[in-house]
C-alpha positions in Angstrom: -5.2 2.0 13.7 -5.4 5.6 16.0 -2.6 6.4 18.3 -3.4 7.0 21.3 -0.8 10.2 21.6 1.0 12.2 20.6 4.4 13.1 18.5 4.9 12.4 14.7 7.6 10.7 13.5 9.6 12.3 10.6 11.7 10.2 8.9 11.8 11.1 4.9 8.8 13.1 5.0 7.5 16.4 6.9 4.0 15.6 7.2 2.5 15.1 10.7 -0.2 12.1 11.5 -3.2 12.9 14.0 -3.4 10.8 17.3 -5.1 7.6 16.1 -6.6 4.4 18.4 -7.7 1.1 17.1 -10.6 -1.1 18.8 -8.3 -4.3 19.8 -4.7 -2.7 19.5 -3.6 0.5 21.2 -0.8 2.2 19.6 1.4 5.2 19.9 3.5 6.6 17.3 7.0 7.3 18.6 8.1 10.6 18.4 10.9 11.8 15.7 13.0 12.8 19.3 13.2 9.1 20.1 13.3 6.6 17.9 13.5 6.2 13.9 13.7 3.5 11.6 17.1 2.7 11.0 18.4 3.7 7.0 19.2 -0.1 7.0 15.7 -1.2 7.3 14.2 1.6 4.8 16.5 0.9 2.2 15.4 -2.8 2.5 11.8 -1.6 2.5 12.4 0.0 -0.3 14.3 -2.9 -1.9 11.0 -5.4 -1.1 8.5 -2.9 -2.5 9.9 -2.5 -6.1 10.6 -6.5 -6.3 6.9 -6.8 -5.2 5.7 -4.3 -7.8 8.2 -5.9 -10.3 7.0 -9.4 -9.9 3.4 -8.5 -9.8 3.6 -6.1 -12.6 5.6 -8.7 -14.8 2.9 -11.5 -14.3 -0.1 -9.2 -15.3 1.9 -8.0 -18.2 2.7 -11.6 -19.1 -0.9 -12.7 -18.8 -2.1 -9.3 -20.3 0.1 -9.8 -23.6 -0.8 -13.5 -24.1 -4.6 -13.8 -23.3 -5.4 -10.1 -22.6 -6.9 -8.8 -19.5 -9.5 -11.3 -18.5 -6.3 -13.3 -17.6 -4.8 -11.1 -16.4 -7.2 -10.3 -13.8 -7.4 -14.1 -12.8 -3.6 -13.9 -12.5 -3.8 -10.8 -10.3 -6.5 -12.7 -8.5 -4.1 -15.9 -7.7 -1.1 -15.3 -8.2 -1.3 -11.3 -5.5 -0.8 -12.7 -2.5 1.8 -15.1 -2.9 3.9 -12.9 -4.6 3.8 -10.8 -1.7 4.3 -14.0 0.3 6.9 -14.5 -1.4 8.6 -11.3 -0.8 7.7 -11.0 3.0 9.9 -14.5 3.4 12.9 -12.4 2.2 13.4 -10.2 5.3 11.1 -9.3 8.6 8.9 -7.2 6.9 5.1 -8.2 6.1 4.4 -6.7 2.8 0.8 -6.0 1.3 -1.0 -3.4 -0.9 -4.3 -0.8 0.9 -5.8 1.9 -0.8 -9.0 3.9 -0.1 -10.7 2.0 -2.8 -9.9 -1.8 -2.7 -10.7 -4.4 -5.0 -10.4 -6.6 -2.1 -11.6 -6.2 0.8 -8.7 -8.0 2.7 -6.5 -5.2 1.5 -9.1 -2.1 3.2 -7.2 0.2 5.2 -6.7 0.2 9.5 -7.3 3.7 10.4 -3.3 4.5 10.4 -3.3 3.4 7.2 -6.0 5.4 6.1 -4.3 8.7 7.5 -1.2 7.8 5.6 -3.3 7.8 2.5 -5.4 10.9 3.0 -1.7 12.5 3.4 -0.5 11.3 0.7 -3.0 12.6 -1.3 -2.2 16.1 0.1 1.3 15.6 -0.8 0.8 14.7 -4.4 -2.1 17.8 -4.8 0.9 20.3 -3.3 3.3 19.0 -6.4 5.0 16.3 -4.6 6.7 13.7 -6.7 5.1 9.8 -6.2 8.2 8.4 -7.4 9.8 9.5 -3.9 7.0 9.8 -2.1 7.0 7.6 0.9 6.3 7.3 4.8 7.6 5.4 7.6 7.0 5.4 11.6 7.6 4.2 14.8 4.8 2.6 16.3 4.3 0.9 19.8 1.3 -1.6 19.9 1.0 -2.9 23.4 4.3 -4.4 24.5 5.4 -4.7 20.6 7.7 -1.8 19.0 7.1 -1.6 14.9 8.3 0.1 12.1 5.7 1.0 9.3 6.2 1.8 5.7 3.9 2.9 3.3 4.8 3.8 -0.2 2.1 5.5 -2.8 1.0 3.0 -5.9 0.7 5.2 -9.0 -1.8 4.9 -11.8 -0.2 3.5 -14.8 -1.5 2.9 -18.4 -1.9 -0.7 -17.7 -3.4 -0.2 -14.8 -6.2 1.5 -16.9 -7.5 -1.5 -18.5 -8.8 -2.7 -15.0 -9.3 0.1 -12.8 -10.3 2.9 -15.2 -13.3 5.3 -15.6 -14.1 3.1 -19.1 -13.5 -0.2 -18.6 -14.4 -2.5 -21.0 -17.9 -4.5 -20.2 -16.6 -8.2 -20.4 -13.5 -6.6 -17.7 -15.9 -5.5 -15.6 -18.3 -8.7 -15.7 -15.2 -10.8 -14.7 -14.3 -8.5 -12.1 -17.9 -8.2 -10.4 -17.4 -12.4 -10.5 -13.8 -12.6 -8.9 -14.8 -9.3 -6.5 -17.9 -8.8 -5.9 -17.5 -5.9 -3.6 -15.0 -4.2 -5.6 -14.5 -0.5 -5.4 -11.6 0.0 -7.1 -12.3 1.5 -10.5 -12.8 5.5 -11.4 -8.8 6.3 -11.6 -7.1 8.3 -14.2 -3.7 8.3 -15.6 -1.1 9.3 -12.2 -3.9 9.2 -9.4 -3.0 7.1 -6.2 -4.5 3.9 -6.7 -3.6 2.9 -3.2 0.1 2.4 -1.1 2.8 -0.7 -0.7 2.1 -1.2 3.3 5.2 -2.7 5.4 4.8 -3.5 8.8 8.1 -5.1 10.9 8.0 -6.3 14.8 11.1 -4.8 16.0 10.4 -6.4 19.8 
């Protein structure tokens, strides 16, 4: 989604969005003068994405171990999106995964989202560190303030297996059959393979 003006909202980073707009929502990123999402609500941001990537990581390993990564991939397939269901229920925060390359296509970008990621690519080519990389902002959509977090998803080993350059024939049969219009394959060890994306209405 494009703001429609204006300031940048600084909050753990020093990285400035462009104005964005969106079709059906008009929003405008607060500016870092203003308004900032409160410590309270980052750290619990924080807290909801590494029990999201802890859950979902433990179930693909689980199913990777036991029945290898055919399984796996019908586990990631099911079992995604109510883990993060699961998580959301915890706090305020909606809680889902975007990247520029999505396996599905639920999980594409809003232009916002996009920026974030294009930025967070710059970061990590200037030497910054995706274990503390994150973003968060102020945004006011219509009527509604909300407080956006997006955190960087690293490229593991396991995540290889899947989403590699060289990934394995039978892998990629059963992931043309579960996602047809998947574009999520071509990483390498430590690339982005995409961002944690919080959104909470404040009001």
């Amino acid at each position: 989604m494009k703001a429609l003006a204006v300031k940048t909202l600084f909050t753990s980073v020093l990285f400035s969005l462009p104005a964005l707009a969106h079709a059906e929502i008009s929003q405008t990123e607060v500016s870092a003068g203003e308004v900032k999402v409160p410590s309270q609500d980052i750290a619990q941001a924080r807290a909801l994405v590494k029990a999201f990537g802890g859950d979902l990581k433990h179930a693909l390993m689980t199913a990777m171990k036991s029945d290898g990564p055919i399984k796996a991939l019908t586990v990631c397939h099911v079992e995604a999106a109510p883990i993060a269901d699961k998580n959301s229920a915890l706090s305020s925060w909606n809680i889902a995964r975007t990247g520029m390359k999505v396996r599905n296509g639920e999980n594409a970008p809003d232009e916002w989202e996009a920026t974030v990621l294009r930025q967070f690519e710059q970061r990590k080519a200037a030497g910054e560190d995706l274990k503390t990389m994150e973003y968060t902002a102020v945004i006011q959509e219509g009527e509604q303030t909300v407080y956006r977090y997006m955190k960087p998803i690293a490229t593991g080993g396991l995540c290889l297996t899947c989403h590699g350059a060289q990934v394995d024939k039978a892998v990629t049969e059963k992931v043309r059959t579960l996602y047809p219009n998947d574009q999520a394959t071509g990483f390498t060890l430590g690339d982005i393979r995409g961002a944690f994306t919080l959104k909470k209405i404040v009001k």
